[in-house]
MIFIVO-956526 format. One record per residue (C-alpha): residue in three letters; residue number from 1; x, y, z. Coordinates in steps of 0.2 Angstrom, whole numbers, plus 5000, padded with zeros to 4 digits. Layout:
// residues N
<resn: ALA; resi: NUM; x: X; y: Y; z: Z> $
...
This chain:
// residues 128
<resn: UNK; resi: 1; x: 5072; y: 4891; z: 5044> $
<resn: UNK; resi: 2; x: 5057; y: 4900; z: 5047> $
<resn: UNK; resi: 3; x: 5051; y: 4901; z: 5065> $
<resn: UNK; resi: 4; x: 5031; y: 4901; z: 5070> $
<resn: UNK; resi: 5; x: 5029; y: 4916; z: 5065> $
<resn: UNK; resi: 6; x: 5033; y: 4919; z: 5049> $
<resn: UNK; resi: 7; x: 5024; y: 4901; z: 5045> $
<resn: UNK; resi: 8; x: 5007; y: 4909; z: 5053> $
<resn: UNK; resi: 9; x: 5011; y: 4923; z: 5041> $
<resn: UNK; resi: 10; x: 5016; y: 4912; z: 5025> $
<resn: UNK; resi: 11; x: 4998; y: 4903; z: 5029> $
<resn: UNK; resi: 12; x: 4989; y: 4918; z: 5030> $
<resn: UNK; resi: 13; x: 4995; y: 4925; z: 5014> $
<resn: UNK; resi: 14; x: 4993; y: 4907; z: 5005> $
<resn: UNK; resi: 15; x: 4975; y: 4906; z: 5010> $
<resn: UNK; resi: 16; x: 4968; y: 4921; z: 5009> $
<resn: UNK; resi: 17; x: 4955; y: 4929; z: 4997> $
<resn: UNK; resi: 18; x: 4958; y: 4941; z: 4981> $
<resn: UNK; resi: 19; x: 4949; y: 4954; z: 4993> $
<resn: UNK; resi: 20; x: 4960; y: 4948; z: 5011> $
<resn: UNK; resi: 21; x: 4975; y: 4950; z: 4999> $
<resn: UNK; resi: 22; x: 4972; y: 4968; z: 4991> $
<resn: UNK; resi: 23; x: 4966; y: 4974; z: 5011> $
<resn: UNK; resi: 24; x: 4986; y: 4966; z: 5016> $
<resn: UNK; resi: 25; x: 4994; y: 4977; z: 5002> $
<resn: UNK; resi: 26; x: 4987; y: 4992; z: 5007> $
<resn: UNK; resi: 27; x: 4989; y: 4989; z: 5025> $
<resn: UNK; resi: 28; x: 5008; y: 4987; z: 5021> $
<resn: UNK; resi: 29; x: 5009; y: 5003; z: 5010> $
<resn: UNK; resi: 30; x: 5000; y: 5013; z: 5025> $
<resn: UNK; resi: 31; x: 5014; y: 5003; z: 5039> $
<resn: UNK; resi: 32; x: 5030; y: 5006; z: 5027> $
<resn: UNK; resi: 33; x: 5026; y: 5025; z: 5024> $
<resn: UNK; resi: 34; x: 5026; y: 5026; z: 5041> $
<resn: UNK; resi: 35; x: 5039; y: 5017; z: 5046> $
<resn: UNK; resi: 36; x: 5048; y: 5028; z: 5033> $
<resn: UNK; resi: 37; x: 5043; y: 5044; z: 5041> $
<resn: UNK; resi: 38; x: 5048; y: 5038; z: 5059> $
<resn: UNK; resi: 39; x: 5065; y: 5033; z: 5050> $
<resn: UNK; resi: 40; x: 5066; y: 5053; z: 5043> $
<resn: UNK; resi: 41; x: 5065; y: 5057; z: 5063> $
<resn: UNK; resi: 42; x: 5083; y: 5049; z: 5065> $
<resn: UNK; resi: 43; x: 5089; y: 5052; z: 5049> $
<resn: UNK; resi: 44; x: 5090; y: 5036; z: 5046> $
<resn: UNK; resi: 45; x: 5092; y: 5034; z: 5026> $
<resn: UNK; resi: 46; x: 5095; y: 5017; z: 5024> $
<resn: UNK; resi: 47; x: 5077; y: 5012; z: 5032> $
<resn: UNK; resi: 48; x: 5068; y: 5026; z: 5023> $
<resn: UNK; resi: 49; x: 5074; y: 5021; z: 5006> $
<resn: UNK; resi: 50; x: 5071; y: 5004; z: 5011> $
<resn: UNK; resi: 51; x: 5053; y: 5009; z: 5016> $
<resn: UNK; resi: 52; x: 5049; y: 5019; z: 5003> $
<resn: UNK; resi: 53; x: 5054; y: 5008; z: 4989> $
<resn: UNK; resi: 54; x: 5043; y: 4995; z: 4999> $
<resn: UNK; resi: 55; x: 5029; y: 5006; z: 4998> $
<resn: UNK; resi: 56; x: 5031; y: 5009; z: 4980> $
<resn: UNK; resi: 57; x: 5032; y: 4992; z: 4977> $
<resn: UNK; resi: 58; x: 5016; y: 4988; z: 4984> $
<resn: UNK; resi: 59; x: 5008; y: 5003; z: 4973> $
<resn: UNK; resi: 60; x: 5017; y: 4997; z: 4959> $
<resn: UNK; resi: 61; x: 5008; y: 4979; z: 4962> $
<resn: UNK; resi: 62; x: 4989; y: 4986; z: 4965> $
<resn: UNK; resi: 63; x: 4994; y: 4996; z: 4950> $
<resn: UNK; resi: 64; x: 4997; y: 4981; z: 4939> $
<resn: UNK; resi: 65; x: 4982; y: 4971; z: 4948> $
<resn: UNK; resi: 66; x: 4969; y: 4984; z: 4943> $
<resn: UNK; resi: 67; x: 4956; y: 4975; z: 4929> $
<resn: UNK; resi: 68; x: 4951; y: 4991; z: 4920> $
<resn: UNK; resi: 69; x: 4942; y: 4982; z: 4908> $
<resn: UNK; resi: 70; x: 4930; y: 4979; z: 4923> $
<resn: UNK; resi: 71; x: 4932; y: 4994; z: 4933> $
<resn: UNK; resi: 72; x: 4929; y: 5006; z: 4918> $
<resn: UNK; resi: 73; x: 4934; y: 5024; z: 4921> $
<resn: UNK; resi: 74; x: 4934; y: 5021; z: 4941> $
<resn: UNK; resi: 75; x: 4952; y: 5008; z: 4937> $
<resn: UNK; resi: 76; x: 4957; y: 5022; z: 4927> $
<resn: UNK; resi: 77; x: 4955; y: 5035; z: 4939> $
<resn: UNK; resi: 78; x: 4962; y: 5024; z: 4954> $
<resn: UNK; resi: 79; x: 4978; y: 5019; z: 4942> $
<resn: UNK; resi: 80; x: 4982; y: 5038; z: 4940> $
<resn: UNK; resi: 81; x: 4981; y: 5039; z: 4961> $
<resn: UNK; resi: 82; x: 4992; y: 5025; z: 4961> $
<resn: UNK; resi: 83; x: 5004; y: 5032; z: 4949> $
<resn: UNK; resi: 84; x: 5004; y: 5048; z: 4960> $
<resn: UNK; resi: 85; x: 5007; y: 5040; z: 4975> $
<resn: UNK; resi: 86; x: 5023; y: 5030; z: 4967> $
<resn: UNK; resi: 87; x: 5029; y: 5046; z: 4957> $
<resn: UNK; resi: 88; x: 5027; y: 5057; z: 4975> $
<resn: UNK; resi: 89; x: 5038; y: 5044; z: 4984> $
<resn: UNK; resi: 90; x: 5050; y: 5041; z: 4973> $
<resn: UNK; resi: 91; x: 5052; y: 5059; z: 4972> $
<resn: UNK; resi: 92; x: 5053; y: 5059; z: 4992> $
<resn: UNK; resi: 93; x: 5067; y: 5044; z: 4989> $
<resn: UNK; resi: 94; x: 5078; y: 5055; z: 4978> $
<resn: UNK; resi: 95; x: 5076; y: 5071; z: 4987> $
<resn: UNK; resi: 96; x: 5075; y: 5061; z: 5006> $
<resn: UNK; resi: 97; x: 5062; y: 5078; z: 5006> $
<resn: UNK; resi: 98; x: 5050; y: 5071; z: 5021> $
<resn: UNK; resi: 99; x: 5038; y: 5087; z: 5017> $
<resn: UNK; resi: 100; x: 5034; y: 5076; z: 5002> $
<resn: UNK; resi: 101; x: 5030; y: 5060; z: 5013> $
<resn: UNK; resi: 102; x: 5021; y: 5073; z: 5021> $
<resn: UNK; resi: 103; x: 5009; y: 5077; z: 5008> $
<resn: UNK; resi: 104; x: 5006; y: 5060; z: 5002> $
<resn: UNK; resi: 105; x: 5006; y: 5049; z: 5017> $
<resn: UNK; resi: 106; x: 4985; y: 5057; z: 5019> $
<resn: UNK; resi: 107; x: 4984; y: 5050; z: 5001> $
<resn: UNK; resi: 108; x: 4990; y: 5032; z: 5005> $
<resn: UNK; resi: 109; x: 4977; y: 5033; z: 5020> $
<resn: UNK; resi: 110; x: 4965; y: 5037; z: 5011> $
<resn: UNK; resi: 111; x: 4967; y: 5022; z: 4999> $
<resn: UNK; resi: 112; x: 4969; y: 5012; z: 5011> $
<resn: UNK; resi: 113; x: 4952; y: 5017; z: 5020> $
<resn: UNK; resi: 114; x: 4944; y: 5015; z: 5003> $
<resn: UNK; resi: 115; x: 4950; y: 4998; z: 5000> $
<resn: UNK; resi: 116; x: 4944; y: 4994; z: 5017> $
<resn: UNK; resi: 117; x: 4928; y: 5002; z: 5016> $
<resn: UNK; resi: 118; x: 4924; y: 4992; z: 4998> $
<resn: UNK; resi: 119; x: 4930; y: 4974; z: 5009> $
<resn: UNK; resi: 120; x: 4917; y: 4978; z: 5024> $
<resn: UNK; resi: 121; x: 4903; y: 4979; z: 5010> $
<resn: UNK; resi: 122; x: 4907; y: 4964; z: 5000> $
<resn: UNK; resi: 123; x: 4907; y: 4955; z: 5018> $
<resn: UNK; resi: 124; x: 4890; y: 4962; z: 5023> $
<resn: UNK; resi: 125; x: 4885; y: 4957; z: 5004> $
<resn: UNK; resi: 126; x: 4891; y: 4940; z: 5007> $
<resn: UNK; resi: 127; x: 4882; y: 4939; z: 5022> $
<resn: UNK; resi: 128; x: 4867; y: 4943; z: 5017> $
């Protein structure tokens, strides 16, 4: 049974745009890596596996969303990042190597501030 939360959150995803969507991913990608660092902190291996593979997933899913045909060489160039970020964690998974979260949690972030960066202009387009 899903509780009020989890319906708020279930609405959200339903109505929101292509644009709200891709900002939700990346926010997930940059709050699992994190959480998967905190886990590295108490050696918790189960939740940085968990986390990591969640991050993953959501790369995996911006990967497969990219429309190169319309974003050209810039899709191109972003699907080699993304493929980065998945082959650097998965790397980090097998290895539970944190200096490698490290290294490509900056990477996420920046991404993420990208993504976000790109959603604040088409707002101020749209309202315009």
């Amino acid at each position: 049974m899903l509780n009020a939360r989890d319906t708020y959150k279930n609405n959200s995803i339903n109505t929101a745009s292509k644009e709200k969507l891709l900002i939700m991913l990346v926010d997930g990608g940059v709050k699992f890596a994190k959480i998967a660092k905190l886990a590295f902190k108490s050696n918790n291996l189960k939740e940085i596996h968990t986390n990591l593979v969640k991050t993953q997933d959501i790369f995996y899913e911006l990967m497969i969303t990219l429309d190169t045909d319309k974003g050209g060489v810039w899709a191109e160039n972003l699907k080699s990042v993304y493929a980065f970020i998945i082959d650097r964690l998965s790397r980090c998974n097998i290895e539970k190597n944190e200096a490698i979260l490290d290294e490509i949690l900056p990477v996420i972030q920046d991404v993420s501030d990208m993504w976000h960066d790109v959603y604040n202009e088409v707002q101020k387009s749209k309202n315009n």
